[in-house]
Backbone as CSV, one residue per row, in Angstrom:
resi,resn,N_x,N_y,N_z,CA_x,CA_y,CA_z,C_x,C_y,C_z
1,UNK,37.630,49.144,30.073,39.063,49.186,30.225,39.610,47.815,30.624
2,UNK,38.890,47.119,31.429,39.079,46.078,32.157,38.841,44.961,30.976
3,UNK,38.398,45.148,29.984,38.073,43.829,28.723,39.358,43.967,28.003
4,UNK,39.863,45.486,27.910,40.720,45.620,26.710,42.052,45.334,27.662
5,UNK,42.588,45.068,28.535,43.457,45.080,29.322,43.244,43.468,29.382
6,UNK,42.232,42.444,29.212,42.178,40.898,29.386,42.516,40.494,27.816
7,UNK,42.317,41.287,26.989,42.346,41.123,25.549,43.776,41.165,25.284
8,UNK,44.155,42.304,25.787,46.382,42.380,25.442,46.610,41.418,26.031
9,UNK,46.404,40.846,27.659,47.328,39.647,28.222,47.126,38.481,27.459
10,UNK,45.629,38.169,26.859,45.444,37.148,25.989,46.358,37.234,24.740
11,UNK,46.105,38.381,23.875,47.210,38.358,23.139,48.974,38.152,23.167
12,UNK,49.436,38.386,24.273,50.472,38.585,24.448,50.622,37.009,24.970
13,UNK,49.607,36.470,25.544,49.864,34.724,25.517,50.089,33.779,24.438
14,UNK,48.912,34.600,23.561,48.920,33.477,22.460,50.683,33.935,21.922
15,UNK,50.676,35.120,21.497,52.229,35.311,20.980,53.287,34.667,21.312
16,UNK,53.704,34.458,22.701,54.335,33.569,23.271,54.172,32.507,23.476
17,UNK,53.333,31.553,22.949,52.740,30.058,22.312,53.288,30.076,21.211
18,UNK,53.152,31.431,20.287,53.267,31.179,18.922,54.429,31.115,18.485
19,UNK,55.285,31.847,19.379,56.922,32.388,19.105,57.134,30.749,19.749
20,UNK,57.231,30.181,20.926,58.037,29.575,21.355,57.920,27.670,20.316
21,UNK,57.003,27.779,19.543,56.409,26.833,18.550,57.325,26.956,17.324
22,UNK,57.249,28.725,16.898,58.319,28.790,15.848,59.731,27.997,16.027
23,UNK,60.146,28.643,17.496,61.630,28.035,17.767,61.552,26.862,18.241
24,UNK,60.726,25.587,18.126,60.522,24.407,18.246,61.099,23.989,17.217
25,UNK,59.719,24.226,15.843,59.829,23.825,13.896,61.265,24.610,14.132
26,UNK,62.175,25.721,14.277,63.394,25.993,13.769,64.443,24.890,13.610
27,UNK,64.486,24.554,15.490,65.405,23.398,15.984,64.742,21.767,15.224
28,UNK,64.002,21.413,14.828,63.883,20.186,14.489,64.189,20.531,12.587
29,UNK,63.917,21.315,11.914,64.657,21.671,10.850,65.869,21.993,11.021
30,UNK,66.535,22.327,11.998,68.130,22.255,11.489,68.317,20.533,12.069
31,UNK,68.117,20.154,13.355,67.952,18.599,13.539,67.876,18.218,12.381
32,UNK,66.577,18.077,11.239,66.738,17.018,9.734,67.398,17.411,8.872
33,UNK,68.045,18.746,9.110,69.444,19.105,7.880,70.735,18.716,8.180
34,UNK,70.793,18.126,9.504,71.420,17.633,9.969,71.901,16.353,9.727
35,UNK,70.600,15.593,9.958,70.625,14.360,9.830,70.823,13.537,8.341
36,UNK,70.329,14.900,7.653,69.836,14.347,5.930,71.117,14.743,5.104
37,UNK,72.292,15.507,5.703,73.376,15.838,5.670,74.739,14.119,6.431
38,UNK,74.130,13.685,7.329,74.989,12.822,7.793,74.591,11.027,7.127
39,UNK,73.578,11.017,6.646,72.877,10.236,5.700,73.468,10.725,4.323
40,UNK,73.433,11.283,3.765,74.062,11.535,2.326,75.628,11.540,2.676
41,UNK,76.234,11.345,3.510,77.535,10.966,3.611,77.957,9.645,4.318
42,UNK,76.704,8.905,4.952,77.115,7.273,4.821,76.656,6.868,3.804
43,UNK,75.839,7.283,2.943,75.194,6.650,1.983,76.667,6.507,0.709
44,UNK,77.557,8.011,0.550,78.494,8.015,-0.384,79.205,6.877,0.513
45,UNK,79.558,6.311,1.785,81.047,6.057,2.241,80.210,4.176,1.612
46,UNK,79.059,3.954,1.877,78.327,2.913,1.616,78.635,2.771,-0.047
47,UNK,78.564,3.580,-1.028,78.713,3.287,-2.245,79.908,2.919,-2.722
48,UNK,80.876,3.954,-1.665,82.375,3.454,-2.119,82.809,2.182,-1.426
49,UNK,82.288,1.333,-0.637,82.929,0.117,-0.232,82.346,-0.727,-1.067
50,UNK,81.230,-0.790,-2.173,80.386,-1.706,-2.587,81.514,-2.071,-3.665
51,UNK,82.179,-3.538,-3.730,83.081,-3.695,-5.074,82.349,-4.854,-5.644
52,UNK,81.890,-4.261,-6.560,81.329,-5.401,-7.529,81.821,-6.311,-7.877
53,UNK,83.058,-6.569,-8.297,84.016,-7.355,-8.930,83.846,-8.434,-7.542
54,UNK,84.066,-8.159,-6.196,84.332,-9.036,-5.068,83.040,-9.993,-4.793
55,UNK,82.238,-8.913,-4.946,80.794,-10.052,-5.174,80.865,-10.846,-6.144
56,UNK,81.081,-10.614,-6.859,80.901,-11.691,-8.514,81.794,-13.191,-8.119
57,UNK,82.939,-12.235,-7.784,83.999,-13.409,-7.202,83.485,-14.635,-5.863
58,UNK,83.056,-13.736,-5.003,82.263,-14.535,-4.137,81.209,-15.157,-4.025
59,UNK,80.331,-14.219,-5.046,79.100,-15.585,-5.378,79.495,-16.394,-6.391
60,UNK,80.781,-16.656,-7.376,81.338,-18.103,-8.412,81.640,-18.739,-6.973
61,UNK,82.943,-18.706,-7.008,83.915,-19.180,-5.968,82.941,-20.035,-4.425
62,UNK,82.928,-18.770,-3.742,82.197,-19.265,-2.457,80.574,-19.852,-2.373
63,UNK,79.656,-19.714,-3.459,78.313,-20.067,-3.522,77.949,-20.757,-4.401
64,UNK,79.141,-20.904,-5.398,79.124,-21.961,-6.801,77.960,-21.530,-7.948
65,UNK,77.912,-20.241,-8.055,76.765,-19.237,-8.623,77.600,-19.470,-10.076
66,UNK,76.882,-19.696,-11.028,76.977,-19.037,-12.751,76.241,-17.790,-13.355
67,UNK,76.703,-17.243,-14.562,76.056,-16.407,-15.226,75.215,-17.391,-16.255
68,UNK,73.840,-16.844,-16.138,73.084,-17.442,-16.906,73.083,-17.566,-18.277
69,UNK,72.751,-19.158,-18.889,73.037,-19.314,-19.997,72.040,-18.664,-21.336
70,UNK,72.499,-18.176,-22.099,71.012,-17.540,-23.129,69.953,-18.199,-23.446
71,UNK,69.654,-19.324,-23.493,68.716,-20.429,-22.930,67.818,-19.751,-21.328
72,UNK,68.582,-19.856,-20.612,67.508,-19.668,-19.290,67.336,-17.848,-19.369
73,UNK,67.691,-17.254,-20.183,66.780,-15.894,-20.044,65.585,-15.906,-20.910
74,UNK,64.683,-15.270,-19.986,63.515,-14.929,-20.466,62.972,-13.667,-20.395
75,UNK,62.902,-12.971,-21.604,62.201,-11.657,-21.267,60.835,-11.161,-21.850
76,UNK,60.465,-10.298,-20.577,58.882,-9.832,-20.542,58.480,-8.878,-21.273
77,UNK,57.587,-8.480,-21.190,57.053,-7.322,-21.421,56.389,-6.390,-20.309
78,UNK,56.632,-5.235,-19.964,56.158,-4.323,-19.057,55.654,-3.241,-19.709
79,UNK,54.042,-3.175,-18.786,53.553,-2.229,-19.510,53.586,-0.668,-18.992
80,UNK,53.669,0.397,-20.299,54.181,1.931,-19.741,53.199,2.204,-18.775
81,UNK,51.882,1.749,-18.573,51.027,2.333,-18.039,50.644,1.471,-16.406
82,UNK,51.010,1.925,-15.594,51.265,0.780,-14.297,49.774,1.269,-13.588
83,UNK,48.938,0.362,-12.906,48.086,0.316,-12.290,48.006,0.936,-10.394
84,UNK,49.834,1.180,-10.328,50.116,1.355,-9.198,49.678,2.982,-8.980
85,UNK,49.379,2.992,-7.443,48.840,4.877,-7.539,49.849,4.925,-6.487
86,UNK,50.657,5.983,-6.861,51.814,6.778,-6.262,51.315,8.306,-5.032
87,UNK,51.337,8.303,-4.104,50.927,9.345,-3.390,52.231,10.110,-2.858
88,UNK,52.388,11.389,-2.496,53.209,12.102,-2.294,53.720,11.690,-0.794
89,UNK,54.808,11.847,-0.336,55.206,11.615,1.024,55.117,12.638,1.766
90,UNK,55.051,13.688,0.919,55.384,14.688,2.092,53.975,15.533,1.661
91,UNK,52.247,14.851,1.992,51.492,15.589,1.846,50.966,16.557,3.134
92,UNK,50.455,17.222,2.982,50.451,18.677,3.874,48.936,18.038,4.009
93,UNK,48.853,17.850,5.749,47.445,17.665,5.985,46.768,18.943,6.745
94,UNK,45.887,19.365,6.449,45.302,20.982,6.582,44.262,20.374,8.010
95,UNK,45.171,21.725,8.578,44.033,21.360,10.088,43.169,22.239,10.141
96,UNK,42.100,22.063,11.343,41.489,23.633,11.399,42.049,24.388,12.412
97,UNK,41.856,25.506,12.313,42.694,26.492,12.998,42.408,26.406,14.170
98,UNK,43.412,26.531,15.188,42.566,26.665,16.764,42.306,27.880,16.927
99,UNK,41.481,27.986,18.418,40.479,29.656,18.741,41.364,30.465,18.081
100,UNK,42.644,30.283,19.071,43.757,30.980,19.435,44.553,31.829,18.034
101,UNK,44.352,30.526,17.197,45.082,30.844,15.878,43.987,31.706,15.192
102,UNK,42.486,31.675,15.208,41.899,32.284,14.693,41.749,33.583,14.819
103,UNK,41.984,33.558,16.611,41.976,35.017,16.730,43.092,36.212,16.513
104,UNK,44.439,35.429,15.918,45.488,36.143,15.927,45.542,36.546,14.471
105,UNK,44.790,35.567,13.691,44.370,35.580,12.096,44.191,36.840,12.367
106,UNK,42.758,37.414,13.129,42.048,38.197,12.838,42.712,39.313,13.506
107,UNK,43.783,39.479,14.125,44.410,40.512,14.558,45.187,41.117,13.966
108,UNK,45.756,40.260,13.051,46.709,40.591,11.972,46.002,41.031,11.037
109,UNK,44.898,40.758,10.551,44.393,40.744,9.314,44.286,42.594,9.600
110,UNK,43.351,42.901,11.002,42.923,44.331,10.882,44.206,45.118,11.487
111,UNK,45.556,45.232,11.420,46.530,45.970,11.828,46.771,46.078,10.752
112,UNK,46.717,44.427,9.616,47.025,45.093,8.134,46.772,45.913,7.271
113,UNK,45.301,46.252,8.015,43.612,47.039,7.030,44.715,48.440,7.547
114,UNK,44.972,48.426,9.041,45.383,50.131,9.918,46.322,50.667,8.538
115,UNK,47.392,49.543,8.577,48.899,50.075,8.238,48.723,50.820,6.677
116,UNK,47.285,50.832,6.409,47.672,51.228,5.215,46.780,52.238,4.815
């Protein structure tokens, strides 16, 4: 009686590890929808001040800049097939499970076997 009574308080710990973790990841996902929301609206207020025309003007005028003559262009060749290796940013690194997580695996797994 005394094992199965250390077994619920354990369980009922890990649960409340597990719950209060969920509502951690909740709050830092609305935090980056947040943020990725206030970024896509300096980024538009950033596009609309950019006037091209004022640069052009300011690099003749103020930097004594020309458009290049067809003489000084030179063009390359680039090849379709690039040597560069591209990796994902947002790769998912797989941990191993702790005790804790293992044992709740396995708690779930056989309530799932009950329920049915």
């Amino acid at each position: 009686m005394l094992l199965i009574f250390a077994g619920c308080i354990a369980f009922m710990g890990a649960t409340v590890i597990v719950k209060n973790q969920e509502v951690q990841i909740r709050e830092k996902k609305d935090e980056l929808a947040t943020l990725k929301s206030q970024n896509a609206i300096l980024e538009a207020e950033l596009a609309e001040q950019v006037d091209l025309e004022y640069i052009k003007q300011e690099a003749i005028n103020r930097l004594g800049m020309a458009e290049p003559q067809p003489y000084q262009i030179v063009y390359i060749d680039v090849p379709k097939d690039s040597y560069t290796i591209q990796y994902a940013a947002d790769e998912v690194v797989e941990e191993e499970p702790s005790f804790i997580a293992s044992i709740l695996n396995l708690f779930k797994k056989s309530s799932g076997d009950m329920s049915r």
